[in-house]
C-alpha positions as CSV (number, residue, x, y, z in Angstrom):
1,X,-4.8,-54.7,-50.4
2,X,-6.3,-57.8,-50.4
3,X,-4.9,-60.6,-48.4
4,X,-5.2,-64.3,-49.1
5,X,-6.1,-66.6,-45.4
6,X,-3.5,-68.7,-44.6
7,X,-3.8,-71.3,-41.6
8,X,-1.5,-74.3,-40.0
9,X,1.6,-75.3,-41.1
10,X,1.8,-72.9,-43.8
11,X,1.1,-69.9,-41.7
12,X,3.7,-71.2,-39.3
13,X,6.1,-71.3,-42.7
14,X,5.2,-67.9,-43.3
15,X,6.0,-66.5,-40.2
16,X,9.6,-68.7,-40.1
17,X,10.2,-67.1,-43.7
18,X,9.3,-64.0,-42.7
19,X,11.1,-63.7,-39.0
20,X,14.3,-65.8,-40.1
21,X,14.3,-66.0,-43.5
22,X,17.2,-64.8,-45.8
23,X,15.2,-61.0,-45.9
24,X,13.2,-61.4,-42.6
25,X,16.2,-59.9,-40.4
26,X,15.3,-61.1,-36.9
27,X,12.5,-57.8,-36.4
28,X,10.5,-58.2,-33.2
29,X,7.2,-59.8,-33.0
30,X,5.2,-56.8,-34.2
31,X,7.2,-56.0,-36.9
32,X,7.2,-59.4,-38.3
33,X,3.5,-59.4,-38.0
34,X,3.1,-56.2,-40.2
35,X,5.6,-58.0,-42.4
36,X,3.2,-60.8,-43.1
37,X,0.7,-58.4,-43.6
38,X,2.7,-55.8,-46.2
39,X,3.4,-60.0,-47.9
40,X,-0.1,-60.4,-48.6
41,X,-1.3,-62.9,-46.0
42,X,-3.2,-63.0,-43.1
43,X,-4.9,-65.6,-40.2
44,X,-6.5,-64.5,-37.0
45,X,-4.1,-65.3,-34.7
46,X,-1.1,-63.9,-36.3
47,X,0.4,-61.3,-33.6
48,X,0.0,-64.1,-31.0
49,X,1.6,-66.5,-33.1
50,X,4.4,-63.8,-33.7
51,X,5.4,-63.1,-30.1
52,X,5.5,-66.8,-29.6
53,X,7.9,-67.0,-32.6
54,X,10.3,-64.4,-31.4
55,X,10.2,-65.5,-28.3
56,X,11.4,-69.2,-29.0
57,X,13.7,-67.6,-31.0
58,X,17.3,-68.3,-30.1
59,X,19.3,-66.1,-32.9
60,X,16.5,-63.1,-30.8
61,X,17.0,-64.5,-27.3
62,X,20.9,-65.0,-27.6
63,X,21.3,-61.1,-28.7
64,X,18.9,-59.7,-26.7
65,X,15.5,-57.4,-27.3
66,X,15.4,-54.7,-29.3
67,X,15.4,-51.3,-26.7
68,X,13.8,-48.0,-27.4
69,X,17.1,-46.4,-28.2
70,X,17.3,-48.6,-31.4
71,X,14.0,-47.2,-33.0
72,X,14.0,-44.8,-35.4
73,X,13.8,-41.4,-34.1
74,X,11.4,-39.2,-35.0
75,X,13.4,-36.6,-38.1
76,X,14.8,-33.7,-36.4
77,X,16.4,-32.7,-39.4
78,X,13.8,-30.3,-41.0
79,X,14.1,-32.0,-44.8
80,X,10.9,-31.5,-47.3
81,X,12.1,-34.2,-50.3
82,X,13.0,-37.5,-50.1
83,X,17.1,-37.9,-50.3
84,X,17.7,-34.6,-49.7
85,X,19.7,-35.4,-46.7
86,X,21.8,-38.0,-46.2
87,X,23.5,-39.1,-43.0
88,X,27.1,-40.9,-43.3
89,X,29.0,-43.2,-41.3
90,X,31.6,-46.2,-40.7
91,X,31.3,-49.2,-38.9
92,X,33.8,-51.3,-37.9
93,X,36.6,-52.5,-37.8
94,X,35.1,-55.7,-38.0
95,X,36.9,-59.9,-38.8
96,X,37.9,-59.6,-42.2
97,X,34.9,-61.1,-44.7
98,X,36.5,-61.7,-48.3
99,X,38.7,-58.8,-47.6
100,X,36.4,-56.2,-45.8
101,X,36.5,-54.7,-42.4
102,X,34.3,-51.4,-42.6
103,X,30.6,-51.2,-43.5
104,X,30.3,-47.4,-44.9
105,X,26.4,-46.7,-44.4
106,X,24.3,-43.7,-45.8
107,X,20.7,-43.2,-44.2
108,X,18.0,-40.5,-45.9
109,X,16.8,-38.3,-43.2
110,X,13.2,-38.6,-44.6
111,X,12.6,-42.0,-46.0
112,X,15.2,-43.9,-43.7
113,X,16.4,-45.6,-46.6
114,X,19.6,-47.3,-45.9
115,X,22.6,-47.9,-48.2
116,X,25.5,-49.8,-47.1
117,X,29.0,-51.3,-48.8
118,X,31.3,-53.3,-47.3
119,X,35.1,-52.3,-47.6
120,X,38.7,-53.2,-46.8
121,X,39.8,-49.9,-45.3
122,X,38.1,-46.5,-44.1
123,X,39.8,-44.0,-46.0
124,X,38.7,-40.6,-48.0
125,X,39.0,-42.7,-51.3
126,X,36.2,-45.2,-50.7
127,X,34.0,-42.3,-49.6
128,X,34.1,-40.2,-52.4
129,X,34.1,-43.2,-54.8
130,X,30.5,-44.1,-52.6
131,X,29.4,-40.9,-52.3
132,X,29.7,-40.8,-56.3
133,X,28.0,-43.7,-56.8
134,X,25.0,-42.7,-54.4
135,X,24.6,-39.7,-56.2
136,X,24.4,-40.9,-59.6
137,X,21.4,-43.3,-58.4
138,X,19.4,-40.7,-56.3
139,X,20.4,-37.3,-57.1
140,X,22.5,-34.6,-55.6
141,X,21.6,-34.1,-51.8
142,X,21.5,-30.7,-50.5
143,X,23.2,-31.5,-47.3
144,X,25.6,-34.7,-46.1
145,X,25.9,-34.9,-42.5
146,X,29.0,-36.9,-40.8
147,X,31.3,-37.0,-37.6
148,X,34.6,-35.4,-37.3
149,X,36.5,-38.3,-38.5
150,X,39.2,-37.8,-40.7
151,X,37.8,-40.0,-43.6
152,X,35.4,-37.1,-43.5
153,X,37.1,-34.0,-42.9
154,X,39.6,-33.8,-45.9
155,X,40.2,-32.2,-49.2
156,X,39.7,-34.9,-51.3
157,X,36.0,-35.0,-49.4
158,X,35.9,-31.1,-49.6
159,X,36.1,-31.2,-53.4
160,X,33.6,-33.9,-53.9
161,X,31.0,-31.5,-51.9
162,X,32.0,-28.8,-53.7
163,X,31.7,-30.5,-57.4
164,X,28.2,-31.2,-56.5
165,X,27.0,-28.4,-54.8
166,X,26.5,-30.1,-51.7
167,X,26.3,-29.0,-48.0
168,X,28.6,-30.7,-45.7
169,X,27.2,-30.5,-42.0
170,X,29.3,-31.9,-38.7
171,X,27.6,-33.4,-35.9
172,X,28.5,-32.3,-33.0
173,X,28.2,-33.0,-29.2
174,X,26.1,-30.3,-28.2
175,X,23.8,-31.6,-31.5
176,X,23.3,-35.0,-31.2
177,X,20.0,-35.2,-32.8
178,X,21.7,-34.3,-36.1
179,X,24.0,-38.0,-35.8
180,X,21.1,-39.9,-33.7
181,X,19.8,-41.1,-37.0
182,X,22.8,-43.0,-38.8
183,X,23.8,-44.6,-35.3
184,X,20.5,-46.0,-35.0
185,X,20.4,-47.6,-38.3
186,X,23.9,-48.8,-37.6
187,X,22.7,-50.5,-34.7
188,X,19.8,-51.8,-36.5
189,X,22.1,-53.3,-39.4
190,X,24.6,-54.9,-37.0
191,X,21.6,-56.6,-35.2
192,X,20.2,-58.2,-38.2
193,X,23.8,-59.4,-39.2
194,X,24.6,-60.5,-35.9
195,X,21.4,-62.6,-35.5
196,X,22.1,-63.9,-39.1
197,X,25.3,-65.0,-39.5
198,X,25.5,-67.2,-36.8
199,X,28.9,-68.9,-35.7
200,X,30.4,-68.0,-38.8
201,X,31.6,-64.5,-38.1
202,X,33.7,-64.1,-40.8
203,X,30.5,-64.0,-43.1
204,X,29.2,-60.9,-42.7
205,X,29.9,-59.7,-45.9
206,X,28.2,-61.7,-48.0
207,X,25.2,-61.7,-45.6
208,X,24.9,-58.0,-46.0
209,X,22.6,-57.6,-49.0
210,X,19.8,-59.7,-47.3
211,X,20.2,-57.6,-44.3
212,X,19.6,-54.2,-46.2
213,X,16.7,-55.8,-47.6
214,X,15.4,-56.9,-44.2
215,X,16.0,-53.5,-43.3
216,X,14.4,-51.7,-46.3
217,X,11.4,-53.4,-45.8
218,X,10.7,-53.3,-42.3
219,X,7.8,-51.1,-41.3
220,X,9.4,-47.6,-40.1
221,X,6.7,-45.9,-37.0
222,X,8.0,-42.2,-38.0
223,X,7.2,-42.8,-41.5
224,X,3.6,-45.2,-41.2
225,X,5.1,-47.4,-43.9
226,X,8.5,-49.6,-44.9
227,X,11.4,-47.0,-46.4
228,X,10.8,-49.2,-49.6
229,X,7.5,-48.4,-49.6
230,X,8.1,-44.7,-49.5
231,X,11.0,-44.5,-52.0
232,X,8.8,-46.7,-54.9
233,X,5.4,-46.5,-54.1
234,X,4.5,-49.6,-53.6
235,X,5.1,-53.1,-51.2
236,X,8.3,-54.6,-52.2
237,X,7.7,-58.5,-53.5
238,X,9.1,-61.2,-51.3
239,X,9.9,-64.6,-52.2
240,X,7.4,-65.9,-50.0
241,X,4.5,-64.0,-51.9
242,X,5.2,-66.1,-54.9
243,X,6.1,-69.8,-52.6
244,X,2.7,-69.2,-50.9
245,X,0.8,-67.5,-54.0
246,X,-0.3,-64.4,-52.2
247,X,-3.0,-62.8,-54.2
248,X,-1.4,-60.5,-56.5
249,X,0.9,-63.9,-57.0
250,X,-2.7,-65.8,-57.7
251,X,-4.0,-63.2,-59.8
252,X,-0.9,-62.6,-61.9
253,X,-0.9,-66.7,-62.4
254,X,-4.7,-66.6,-63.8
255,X,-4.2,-63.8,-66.3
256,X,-1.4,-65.7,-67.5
257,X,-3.2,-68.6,-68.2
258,X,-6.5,-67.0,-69.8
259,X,-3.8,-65.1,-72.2
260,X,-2.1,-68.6,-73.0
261,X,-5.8,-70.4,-73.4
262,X,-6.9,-67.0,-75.9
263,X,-3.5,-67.4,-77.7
264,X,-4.0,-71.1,-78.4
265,X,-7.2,-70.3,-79.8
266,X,-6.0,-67.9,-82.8
């Protein structure tokens, strides 16, 4: 990739959009670097600059560093394909957002992406209507992998498994590698709301969609890339790429205009 030099104020924009911006999700000063980098830019200075950042930070400072136990583990789940193996859970109850109390999450074992929906109760109903919905946009998994709970454990869940030939695995106490996964990403996801919404508590909901973006596009250590990258194949655009005419942004912008200039000539 080639990255366009940045310097002063707008490197010091760059970093703001990127750390605190609606998709930047509060990461720590490394991950906000690589961030930057995956965005297109670049200045000398920039991992410096970043730890200044997040440490002047006071959404960061207020909740706290991020600790070992809220990195990705290393998969322990022995899964060959992408989305083979998805990990379930609920989190919540949380103060009601437009209606909503629950965040129902899915994580894949192998690409760590992460879908989430926010929902006014935590029944069987909403999963299987989820679970529908995730299969229909990334295939039938071979395995699902949940707690005990009840939301879980039930017929109506039962039949959904067994209508699409899926595997329905319980974590268990004596396993806890096989839930470590989904708990971390729930940790992760709660952190980026909680260092986004601010005062307003009750906002959560409609702050969620930025924070699985922030989340889907922050650099993953088990994986060497972002679980966006992984899933499409490629970086995933950012608004600031386009403000601050990154280089695929520049290029794009050229071609455009030689095909306007050749189409004035005909």
């Amino acid at each position: 990739m080639i990255r366009r030099y940045v310097h002063g104020k707008e490197a010091l924009d760059i970093l703001e959009a990127s750390h605190n911006g609606p998709t930047g999700g509060h990461h720590g000063a490394n991950l906000t670097a690589k961030k930057i980098f995956d965005a297109g830019f670049f200045w000398p200075t920039i991992y410096k600059d970043s730890h200044e950042f997040v440490k002047n930070c006071d959404s960061c400072q207020r909740q706290g560093k991020i600790s070992q136990r809220d990195e990705m583990p290393q998969n322990s789940i022995q899964t060959c394909e992408i989305f083979y193996v998805w990990g379930i859970d609920f989190m919540g109850p949380f103060p009601s957002s437009r209606g909503n109390k629950y965040i129902l999450v899915a994580v894949d074992y192998l690409s760590k992406w992460f879908e989430a929906k926010a929902l006014p109760t935590n029944d069987a109903r909403v999963v299987c209507k989820f679970l529908k919905s995730l299969f229909a946009r990334f295939g039938s998994p071979r395995a699902i992998i949940s707690d005990r709970g009840t939301h879980f454990c039930n017929d109506q869940f039962s039949k959904v498994m067994l209508k699409y030939r899926v595997t329905h695995r319980l974590s268990t106490a004596y396993h806890p590698q096989t839930s470590r996964q989904v708990e971390v990403s729930n940790r992760g996801l709660k952190r980026i709301l909680e260092r986004t919404i601010g005062k307003n508590r009750a906002s959560w909901s409609d702050k969620l969609d930025d924070a699985l973006w922030a989340f889907r596009t922050a650099y993953k250590t088990p994986i060497g890339c972002t679980p966006y990258k992984l899933v499409y194949g490629k970086a995933c655009h950012l608004s600031i790429e386009l403000e601050h005419k990154a280089y695929w942004a520049l290029k794009q912008a050229n071609f455009d205009l030689t095909v306007v200039g050749d189409h004035r000539k005909i």
